[in-house]
N, C-alpha and C positions, 0 to 999 in steps of 0.2 A: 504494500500500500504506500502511499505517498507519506513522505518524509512531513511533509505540514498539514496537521488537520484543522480545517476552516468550517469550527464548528458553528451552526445557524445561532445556538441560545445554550446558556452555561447551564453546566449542574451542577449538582452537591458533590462535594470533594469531599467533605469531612461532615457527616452527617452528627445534630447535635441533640440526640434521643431526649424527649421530657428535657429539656433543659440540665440535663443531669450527667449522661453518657456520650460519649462520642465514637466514631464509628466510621471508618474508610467506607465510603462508595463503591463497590465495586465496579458501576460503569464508568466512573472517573479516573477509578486506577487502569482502568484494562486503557480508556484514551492516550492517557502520561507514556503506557507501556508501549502502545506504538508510535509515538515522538522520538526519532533519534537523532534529532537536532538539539542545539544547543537551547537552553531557554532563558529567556527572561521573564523573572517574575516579580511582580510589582502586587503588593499587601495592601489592604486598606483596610482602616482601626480607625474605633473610637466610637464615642455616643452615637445610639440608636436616634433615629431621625436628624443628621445632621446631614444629607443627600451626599453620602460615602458611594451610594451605586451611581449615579449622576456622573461623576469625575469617571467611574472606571467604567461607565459605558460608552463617556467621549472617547474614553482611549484605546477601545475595540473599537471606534468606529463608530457606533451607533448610537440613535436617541432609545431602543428598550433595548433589552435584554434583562441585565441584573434592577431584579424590581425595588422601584424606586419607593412606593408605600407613598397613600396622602393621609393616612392617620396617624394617631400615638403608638401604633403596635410597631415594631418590628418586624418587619417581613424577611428579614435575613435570617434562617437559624443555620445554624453551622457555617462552615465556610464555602463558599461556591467559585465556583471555577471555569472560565474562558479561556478555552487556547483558539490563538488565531496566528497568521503569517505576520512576521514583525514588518510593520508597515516601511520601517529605515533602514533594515539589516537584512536583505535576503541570505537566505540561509537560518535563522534562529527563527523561536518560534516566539511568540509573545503571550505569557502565561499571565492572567488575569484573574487574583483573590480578594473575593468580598467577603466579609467577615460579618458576622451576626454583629449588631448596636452591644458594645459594651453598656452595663449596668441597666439593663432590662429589667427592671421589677417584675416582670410576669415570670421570669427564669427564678429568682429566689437560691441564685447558686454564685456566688463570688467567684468561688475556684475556679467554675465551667469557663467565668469570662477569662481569668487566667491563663487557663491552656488556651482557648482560642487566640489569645494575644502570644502565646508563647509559639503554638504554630505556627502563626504568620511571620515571626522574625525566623524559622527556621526555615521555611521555606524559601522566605521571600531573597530575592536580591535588591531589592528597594522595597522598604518600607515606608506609608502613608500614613501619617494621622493625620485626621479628619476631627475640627474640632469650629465652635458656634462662640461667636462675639472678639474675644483678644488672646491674647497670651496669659492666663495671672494664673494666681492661687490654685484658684477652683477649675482651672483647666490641666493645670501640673495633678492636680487630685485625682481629676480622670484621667491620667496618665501614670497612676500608681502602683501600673500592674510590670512596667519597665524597673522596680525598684526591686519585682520578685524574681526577678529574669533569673540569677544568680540560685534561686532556691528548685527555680523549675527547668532551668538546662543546666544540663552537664557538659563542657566539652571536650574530658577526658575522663580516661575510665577509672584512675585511681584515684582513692579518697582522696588524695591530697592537691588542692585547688589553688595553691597557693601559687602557681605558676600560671596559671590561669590568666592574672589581670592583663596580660601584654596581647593574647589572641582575640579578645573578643572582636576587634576591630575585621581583623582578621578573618571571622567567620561567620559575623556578623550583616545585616544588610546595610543599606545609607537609609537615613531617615529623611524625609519631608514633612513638613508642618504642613500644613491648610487650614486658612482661620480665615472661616466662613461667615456670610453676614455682617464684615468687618466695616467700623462707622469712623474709628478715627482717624487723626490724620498720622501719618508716619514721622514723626517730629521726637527727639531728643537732646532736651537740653534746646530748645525755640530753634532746631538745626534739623533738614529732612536728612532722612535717614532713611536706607534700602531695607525691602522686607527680610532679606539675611543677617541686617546689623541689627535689626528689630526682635529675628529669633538669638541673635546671641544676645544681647543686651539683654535679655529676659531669662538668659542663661545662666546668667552673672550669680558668683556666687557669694553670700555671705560671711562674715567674720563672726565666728561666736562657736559654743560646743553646749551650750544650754538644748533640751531637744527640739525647743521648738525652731531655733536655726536648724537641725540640724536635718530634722525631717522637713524643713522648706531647701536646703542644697540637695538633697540624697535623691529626689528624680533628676533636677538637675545634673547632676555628677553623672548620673545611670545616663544620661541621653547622653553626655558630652564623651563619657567615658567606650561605651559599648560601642556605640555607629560610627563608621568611618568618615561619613558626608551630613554635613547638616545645610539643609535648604527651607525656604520659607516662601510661601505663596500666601498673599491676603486676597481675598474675593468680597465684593459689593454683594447685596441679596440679589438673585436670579432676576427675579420680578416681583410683583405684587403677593400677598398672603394669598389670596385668593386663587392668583394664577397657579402657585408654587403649588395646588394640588393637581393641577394637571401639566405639571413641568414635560414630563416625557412626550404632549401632543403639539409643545408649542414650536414653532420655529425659529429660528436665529434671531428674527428681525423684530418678535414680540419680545424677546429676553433685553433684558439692560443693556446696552451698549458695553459697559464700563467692565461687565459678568462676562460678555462672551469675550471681550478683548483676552482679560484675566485666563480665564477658561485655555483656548489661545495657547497662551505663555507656556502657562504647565503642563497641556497637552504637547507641545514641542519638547520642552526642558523635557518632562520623563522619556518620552520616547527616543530622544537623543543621547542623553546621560546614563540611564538606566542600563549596569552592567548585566553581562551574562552569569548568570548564578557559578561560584565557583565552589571548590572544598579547596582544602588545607594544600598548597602549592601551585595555584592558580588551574586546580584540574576543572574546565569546563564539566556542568550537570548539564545531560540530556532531559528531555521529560522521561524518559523511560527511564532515568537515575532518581527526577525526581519523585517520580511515583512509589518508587523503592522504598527511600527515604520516607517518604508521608506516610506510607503500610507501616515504617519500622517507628515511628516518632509516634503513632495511633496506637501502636500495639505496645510501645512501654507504661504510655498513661493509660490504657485499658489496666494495664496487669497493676499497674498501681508504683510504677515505678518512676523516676524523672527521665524522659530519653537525653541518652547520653550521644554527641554526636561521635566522637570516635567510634562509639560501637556500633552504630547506624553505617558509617562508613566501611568497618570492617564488614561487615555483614554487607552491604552494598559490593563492595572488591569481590567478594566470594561471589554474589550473582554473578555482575559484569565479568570476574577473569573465566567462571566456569562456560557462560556464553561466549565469549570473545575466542574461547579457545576451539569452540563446536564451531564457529564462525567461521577461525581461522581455514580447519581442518576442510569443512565444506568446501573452503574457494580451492587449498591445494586441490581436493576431487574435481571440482569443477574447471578447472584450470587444467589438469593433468586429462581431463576426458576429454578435453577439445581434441587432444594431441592421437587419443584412439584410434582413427580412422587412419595415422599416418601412421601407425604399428603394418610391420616390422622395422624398427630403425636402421638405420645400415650398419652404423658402429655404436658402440656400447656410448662414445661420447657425446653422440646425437643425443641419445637418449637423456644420458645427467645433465645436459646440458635445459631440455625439456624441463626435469624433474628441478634443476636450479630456479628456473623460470617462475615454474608455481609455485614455490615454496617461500621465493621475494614475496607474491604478491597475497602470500598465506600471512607470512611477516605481518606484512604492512597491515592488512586486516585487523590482526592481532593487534597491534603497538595502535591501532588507532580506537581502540575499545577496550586492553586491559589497563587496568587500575591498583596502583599499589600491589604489583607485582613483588612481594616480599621475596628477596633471595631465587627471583624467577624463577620460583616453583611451575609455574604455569607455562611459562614459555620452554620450561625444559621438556616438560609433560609434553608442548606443540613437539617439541623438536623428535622427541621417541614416536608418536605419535607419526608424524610423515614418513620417519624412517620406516615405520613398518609400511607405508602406505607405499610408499617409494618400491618397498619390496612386491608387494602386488603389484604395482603397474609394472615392474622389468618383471614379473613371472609372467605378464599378459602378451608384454613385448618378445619373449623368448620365445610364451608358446604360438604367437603369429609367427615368428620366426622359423617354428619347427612346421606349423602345421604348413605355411605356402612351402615350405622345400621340399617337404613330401609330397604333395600336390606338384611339385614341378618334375620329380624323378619319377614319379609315377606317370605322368603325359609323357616325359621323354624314353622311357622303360617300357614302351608299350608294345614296340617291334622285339627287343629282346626278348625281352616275357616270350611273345608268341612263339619266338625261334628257340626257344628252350624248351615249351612243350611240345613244340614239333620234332627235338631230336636233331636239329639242323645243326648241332656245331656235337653232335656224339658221332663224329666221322674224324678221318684220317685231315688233319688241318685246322681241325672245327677250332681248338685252342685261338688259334691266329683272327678267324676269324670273330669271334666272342671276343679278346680282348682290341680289336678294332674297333666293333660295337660300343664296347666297355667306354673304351675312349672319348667315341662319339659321346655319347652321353653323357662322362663327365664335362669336355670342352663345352658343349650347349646350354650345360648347368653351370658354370663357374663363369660365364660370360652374361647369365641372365642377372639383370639389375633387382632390386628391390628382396632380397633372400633374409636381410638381418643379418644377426650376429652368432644365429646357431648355425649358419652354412656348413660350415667344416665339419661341427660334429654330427648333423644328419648324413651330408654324404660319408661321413667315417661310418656310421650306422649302415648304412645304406651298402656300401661295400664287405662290412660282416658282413649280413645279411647273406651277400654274394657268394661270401667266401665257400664255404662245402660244393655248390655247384661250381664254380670254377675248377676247383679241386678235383670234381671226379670228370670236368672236361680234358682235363688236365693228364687225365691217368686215362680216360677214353680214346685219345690221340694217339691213334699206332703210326703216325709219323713221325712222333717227338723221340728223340734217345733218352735212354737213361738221363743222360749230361743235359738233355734242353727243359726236360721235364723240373729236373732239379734247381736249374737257374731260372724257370718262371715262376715255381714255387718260392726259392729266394728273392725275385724280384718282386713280387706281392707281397713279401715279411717285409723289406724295406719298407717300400711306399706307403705300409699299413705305419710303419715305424713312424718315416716321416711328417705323416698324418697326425699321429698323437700327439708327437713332440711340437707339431703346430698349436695343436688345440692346447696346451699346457701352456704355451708361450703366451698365445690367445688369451687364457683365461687366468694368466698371470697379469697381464697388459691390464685387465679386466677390471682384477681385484685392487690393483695401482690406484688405476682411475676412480675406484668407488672410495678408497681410503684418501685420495687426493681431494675428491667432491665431499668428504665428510667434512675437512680442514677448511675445504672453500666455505662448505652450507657453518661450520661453528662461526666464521670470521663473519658471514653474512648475517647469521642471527646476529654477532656481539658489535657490527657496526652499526645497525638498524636500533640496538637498545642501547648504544652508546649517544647517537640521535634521540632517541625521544629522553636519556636521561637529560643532555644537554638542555632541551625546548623547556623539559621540567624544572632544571637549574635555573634556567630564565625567568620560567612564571613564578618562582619564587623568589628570585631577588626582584622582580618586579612588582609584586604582591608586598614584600618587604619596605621596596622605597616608598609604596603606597601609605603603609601604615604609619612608615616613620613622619611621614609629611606631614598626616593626617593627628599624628601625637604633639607635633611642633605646633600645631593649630591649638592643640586643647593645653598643652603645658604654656602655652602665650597666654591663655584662657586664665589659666592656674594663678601664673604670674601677676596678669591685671588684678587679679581679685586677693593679692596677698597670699596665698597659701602656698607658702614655699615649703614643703614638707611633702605636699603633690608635686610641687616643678622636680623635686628629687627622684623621687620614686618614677616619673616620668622620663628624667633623663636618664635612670640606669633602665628603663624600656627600649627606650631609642638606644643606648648605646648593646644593649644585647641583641635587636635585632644589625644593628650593623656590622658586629663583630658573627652574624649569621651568614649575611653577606660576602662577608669575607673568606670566608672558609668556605663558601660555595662552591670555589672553583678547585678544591682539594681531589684527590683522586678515587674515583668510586671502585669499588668490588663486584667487580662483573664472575657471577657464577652459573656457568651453562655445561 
């Protein structure tokens, strides 16, 4: 099926039982699972009725889809889900999550909002919040649930988290503001000011350790600290109260001027900015990774656990290398059967030469869908794997080789034959003539093209075969003496001699060539993995300088607002990922 599905109307991803239970889709998993393009996903959060589905159905394109609701209820339960072709980046897909209204009084469940706020920063690669009037107090409150991030994801498997604080950024998505229905004017200090110095400036953190400072810095800190990107969008009201219940029928030209301008903007900015979901070494998520990921992150909070992403991941590697490695093996077959119909090869190097060929293109397969191949377990497995395959296709190629050669001594045998059962060489001479015959037949066979690499030893076959009937033409011949009898006898132990000692030579030549093509197929696998470690080495010192940038932003942050005990702890961040950096180009352990 096609690489992009260009679904008409989104479904439930993450189904949100009684307000209580949560629960993977299975139609939404099986969609994810046929996506094997890269995706982009973009999360939206936050209070119920703040027109959260509005923004993300500009950004599929359309005025419905994710329902917009004109009452107090919530019409979002669970999370839902739009994939569409990314309208800027052919090639990726554009994944699309609407999240149930945070703090829904008809739910009666804190936590439920929880997890849904914690799945959308796991999935998501851009994160949305979607929030009603300004920046202050009571909007940081509804944002209280970024303060539990820490208690509800894990990003590594051992208890001990304290290395933790340098990755979130890392594994985290960028955030956006949206403050909607927004009336004042963007002014600081009687000075206009951009909606991004407006989200940082509301960033700002206080001086004090009394709690109530401190539970007014601690979503603060949680947003500056976790997201890599922080962006801010203000939006004027749509249109009239009135209108705003039938927002989804109205057209551009009935909406606010000042709305769709806004609208516009963010619509651009996400769709341009908004990365491709990655994990830990800048390894692109497909949706069929993401999918994975959502099953495994549903089924730790089912069971009552916190999901942990390292172990989502390892479990992730295990699906992707066990597939990637069936994948591989398939293209070698597919690859290797083209070449079927040109069976029998001439020479053995024809052959490996074939068997090289697919084996590249088995590689490539591989290296572009395994994942955290530990100690290339998996690519060793490919490699045993062809080897035996390799051994079928030269036993297919030997037996075209045997079966056309006997087919061809059999057409050329055909007068022989006959004059053997006629008796026609059991006369005085007959010897001379039989090996004239003999001759003919082999000159006609050793001149025909296309025989393979078993030539020599069918016709050696093919001559036993012969042997007893020559023999007793041989002793039938009252022309021959003693002495001639004896020297055609010895002249057919040679010939038979020099025969062998061909085909030894032959399949000494043979075995050269298969133990030379093993040397060639190791250096093939270990420069193809020596390539993708390189591109890996890349995406993480790139993902690295990313982070460091993005920490120079929040320890400037640190620094304006006095808290040098954060600039510290920030700077030994940044200098442990650059001494990461640094050692990136050290020498890896390649084991095949």
């Amino acid at each position: 099926m096609p690489p992009v599905l260009s679904m008409p109307q989104p479904v439930c991803l993450i189904e949100n039982v009684d307000g209580d239970k949560l629960v993977i889709n299975k139609e939404a998993e099986k969609i994810l699972l046929e996506i094997s393009q890269p995706v982009v996903v973009i999360a939206i959060v936050g209070k119920y009725r703040t027109g959260k589905s509005y923004l993300m159905n500009k950004l599929a394109g359309s005025k419905t889809g994710f329902a917009l609701g004109s009452s107090i209820q919530s019409k979002t339960k669970g999370i839902w889900m739009w994939c569409v072709p990314h309208p800027r980046n052919p090639g990726k897909t554009l994944v699309l999550l609407d999240t149930e209204g945070l703090g829904d009084v008809e739910k009666g469940n804190c936590k439920n909002d929880a997890w849904i706020f914690s799945l959308a920063v796991l999935l998501s690669s851009a994160l949305v919040f979607n929030s009603l009037g300004t920046i202050d107090q009571q909007s940081m409150e509804q944002l209280h649930y970024v303060t539990e991030l820490t208690k509800l994801i894990k990003l590594k498997s051992s208890s001990d988290q304290s290395n933790e604080t340098a990755e979130y950024k890392r594994f985290f998505p960028s955030f956006t503001w949206c403050v909607r229905d927004f009336t004042l004017l963007l002014e600081k200090n009687d000075k206009p000011i951009t909606e991004d110095e407006y989200l940082m400036s509301s960033l700002e953190l206080k001086k004090g350790t009394d709690k109530r400072i401190q539970d007014y810095n601690l979503p603060r800190e949680c947003i500056l600290h976790f997201f890599h990107t922080h962006k801010c969008f203000v939006f004027d009201r749509p249109a009239s109260k009135k209108k705003l219940q039938i927002l989804e029928t109205l057209k551009e030209s009935e909406l606010e001027e000042d709305f769709v301008e806004q609208a516009a903007i963010f619509y651009n900015f996400m769709l341009t900015n908004s990365r491709v979901k990655t994990l830990a070494g800048g390894i692109e998520v497909t949706g069929r990774m993401l999918g994975v990921l959502a099953a495994s992150y549903v089924k730790a909070i089912q069971s009552g656990t916190v999901p942990c992403m390292e172990n989502a991941v390892l479990a992730l590697a295990e699906i992707e290398n066990t597939a990637a490695l069936q994948d591989a093996l398939s293209k070698y077959e597919c690859e290797m059967d083209k070449y079927i119909p040109k069976f029998p090869t001439e020479t053995q190097q024809e052959f490996l030469t074939m068997h090289m060929e697919s084996e590249k293109e088995a590689i490539k397969v591989f290296m572009g869908r395994s994942l955290n191949d530990k100690d290339q377990k998996y690519q060793r497995k490919l490699k045993e794997l062809i080897d035996h395959k390799m051994i079928e296709y030269s036993t297919k190629n030997e037996k075209a080789s045997r079966d056309f050669c006997r087919k061809l001594l059999q057409e050329l045998s055909v007068t022989i034959e006959n004059d053997i059962l006629q008796g026609k060489y059991s006369v005085p001479g007959g010897h001379k003539k039989y090996l004239m015959k003999k001759l003919n037949v082999v000159e006609a066979y050793n001149i025909k093209p296309g025989k393979g690499i078993k030539a020599l030893e069918v016709m050696q076959e093919y001559i036993a075969e012969k042997k007893e009937i020559e023999a007793a033409i041989i002793q039938a011949d009252d022309s021959l003496t003693k002495k001639e009898r004896q020297l055609a006898e010895e002249r057919a132990q040679t010939e038979n001699a020099e025969r062998e000692k061909e085909i030894i030579v032959q399949n000494n030549k043979a075995l050269q060539q298969r133990m030379e093509d093993q040397d060639r197929s190791f250096e093939q696998h270990k420069e193809m993995l020596m390539d993708k470690m390189e591109q890996e080495r890349k995406m993480m010192m790139q993902q690295n300088e990313l982070v460091i940038s993005q920490k120079l932003k929040e320890q400037e942050v640190m620094m304006n607002s006095g808290f040098q005990d954060k600039v510290s702890a920030l700077q030994n961040e940044i200098a442990g990922l650059r001494r990461q950096n640094a050692t990136q180009g050290g020498k890896k352990c390649i084991i095949l």
